[in-house]
N, C-alpha and C positions, 0 to 999 in steps of 0.2 A: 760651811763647806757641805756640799753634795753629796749625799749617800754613793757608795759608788756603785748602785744595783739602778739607781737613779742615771746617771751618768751611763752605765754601758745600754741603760734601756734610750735613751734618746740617741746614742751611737748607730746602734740595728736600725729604729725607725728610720732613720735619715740614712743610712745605707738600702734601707726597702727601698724608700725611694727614687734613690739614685740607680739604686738597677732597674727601678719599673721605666724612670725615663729613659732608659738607653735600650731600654728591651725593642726590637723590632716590631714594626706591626703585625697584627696576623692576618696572614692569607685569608681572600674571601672565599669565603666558602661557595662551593660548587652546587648549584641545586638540578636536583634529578626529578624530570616529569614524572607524573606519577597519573594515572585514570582516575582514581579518589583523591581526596584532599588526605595529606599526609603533611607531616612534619618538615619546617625547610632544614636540611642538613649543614649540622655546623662542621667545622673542622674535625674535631672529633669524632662526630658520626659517621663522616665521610671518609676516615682512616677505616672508624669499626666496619663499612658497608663495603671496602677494598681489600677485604680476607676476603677468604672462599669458605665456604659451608664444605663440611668433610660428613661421611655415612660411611658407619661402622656396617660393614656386609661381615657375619661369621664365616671362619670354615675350619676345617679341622686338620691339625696339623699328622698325618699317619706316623705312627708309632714303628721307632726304628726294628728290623728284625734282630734281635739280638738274646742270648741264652739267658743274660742277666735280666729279673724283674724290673720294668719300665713303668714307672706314673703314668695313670688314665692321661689319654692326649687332650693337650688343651685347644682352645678357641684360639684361633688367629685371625685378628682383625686384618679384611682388605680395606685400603681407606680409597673412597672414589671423592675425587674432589675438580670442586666444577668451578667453573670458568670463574675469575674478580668478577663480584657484582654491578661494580660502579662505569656509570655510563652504556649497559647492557644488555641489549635485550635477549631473554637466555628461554627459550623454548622449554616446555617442562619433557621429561623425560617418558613419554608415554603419545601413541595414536590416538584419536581422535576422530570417526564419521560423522561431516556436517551435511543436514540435509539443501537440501536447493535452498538458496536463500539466509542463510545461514552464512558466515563468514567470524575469524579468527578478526578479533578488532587490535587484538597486538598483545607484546610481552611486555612488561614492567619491572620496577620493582620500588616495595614501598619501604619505608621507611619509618619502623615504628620502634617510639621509646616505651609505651609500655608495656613490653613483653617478660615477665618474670620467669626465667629457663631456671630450670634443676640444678646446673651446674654453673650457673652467671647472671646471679639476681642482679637486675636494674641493667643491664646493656643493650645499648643500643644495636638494632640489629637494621639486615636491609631482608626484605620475605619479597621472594619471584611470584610475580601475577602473571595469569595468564587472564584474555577473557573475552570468552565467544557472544554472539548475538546475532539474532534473525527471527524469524516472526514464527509464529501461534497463533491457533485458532482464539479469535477477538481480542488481538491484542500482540505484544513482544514478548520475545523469551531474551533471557541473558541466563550466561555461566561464567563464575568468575571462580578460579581457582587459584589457591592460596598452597603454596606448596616449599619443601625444605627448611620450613621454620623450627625449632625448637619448641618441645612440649610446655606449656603454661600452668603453674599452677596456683595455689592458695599461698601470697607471701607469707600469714599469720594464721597457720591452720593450728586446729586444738593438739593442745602436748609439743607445738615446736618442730615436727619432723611432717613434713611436707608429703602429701598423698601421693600416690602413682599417677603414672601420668594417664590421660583421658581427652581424646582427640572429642569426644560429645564437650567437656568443660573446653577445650581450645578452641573449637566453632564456636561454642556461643559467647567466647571472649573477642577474637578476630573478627564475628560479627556485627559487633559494639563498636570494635577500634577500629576496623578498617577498611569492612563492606559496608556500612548504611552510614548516615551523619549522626551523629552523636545526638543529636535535637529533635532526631524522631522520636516517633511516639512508638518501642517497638514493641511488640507482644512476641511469645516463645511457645509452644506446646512442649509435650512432657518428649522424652528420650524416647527415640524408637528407631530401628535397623530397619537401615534399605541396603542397594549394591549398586556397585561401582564395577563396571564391565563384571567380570568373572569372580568380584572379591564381598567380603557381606562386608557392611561399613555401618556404622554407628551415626547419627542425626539427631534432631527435628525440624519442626514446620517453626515459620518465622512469617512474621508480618511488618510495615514498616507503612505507618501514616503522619502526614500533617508535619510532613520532610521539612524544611527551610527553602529547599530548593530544589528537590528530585523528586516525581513526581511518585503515589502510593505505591508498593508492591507486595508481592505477597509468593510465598515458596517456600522452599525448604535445604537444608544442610547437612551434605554426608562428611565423613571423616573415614580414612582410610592409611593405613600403614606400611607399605611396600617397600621393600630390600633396604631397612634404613631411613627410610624418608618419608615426612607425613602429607599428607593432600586434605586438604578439606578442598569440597566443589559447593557455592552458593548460587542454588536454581531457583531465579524468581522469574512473576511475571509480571507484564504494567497492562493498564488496559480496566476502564470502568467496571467490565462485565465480571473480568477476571478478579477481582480484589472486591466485588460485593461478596457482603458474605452472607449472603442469600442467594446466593448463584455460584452454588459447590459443585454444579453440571459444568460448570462453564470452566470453572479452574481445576477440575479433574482432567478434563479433556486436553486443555494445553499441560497438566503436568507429566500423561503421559507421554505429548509431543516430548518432553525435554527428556523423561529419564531415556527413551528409546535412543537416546544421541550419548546418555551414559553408559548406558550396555555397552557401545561398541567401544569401550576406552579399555587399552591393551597400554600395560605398565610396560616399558621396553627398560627397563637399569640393570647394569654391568653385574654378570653372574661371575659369583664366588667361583676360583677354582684351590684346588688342594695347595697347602704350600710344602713341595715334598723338599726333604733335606736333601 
């Protein structure tokens, strides 16, 4: 006779079974174009990418008038939340001056699995593209901006407790995963502050050669943090002249073409007001 640890264990297996065969198929998944190559979205992704991204804006709650001592007033979150991502093209929340020739090539939105956030290691998220193009002295300019995503950080940093976050370490991760092909050959320069219209923002210079399929280019990446929500902007340019690097006249000259089109970016996102009782 049969153990009966034996017997209830071939009961389960043959009951797995019998639910796996009656289990319904699953839904095919829905795939969302994207400007980059991105991940095809599976069911799961495509539930996670049908939330909506929420930004915590402070304000201050006024402390009631009363004879009795009251606790210092605290924060109250406004929560602004934008549009389901899925199927969307969602304009980022800020202006933009494009010069003649110049042209908005569309909204997206991508879809990346490796993004480790603060508060939801390993989830699949969907991050709104925007991404302008038109031409430069010897050559094309693009700007592609990466906006509302969750800060990135070290999954196994030293001692266990994970660093602050750092929009310079979140460009040069989204870099890697999301603007260039993973097969280029890309090179980084060290950490340095430029500006984003009226705001100072955190960077560096980036270069991207011997692509698979996109041709060399070569520019730079700001990172910026506005009412809640993070922007990195990646300003490169293509163009032989422009990407020798022996000819720093040439790619000076278009890089001022593109920050002059950064300047005039005005953050337009929903201002905090008091939540009075």
């Amino acid at each position: 006779m049969r153990h009966p640890r034996h017997l209830l264990r071939r009961l389960m297996l043959l009951a797995a079974v019998l639910l796996a065969a009656c289990a319904p198929a699953a839904p095919e998944a829905v795939v969302l174009p994207t400007l980059f190559p991105s991940q095809t979205p599976s069911p799961e992704i495509q539930a996670a990418v049908e939330g909506t991204l929420t930004a915590l804006v402070p304000t201050v709650t006024p402390r009631p008038e009363t004879a009795t001592p009251s606790p210092m007033p605290t924060a109250t979150p406004i929560v602004v939340t934008l549009p389901a991502l899925a199927g969307q093209r969602i304009p980022p929340p800020l202006d933009i001056s494009l010069p003649d020739g110049w042209q908005t090539v569309g909204y997206d939105v991508l879809i990346l699995s490796d993004v480790i956030a603060l508060d939801d290691v390993g989830t699949i998220r969907g991050v709104p593209l925007a991404v302008y193009r038109g031409p430069v002295t010897n050559g094309q300019g693009t700007i592609v901006l990466l906006w509302g995503f969750p800060n990135v950080v070290n999954p196994f940093p030293e001692g266990g407790t994970p660093g602050a976050p750092d929009l310079w370490a979140d460009g040069l991760r989204l870099l890697r995963l999301a603007v260039l092909e993973q097969d280029c050959n890309i090179g980084t320069d060290e950490r340095r502050t430029y500006r984003v219209g009226l705001l100072s923002a955190v960077g560096a210079q980036f270069s991207a050669v011997a692509c698979p399929e996109l041709p060399d280019t070569r520019g730079w990446f700001v990172g910026v943090q506005e009412g809640g929500l993070n922007f990195v902007f990646y300003a490169y340019v293509e163009g032989p002249a422009l990407v020798d690097p022996q000819r720093l006249d040439a790619f000076n000259a278009a890089s001022r073409e593109i920050q002059a089109i950064l300047d005039t970016v005005r953050f337009n996102l929903p201002e905090a007001t008091p939540d009075v009782p």
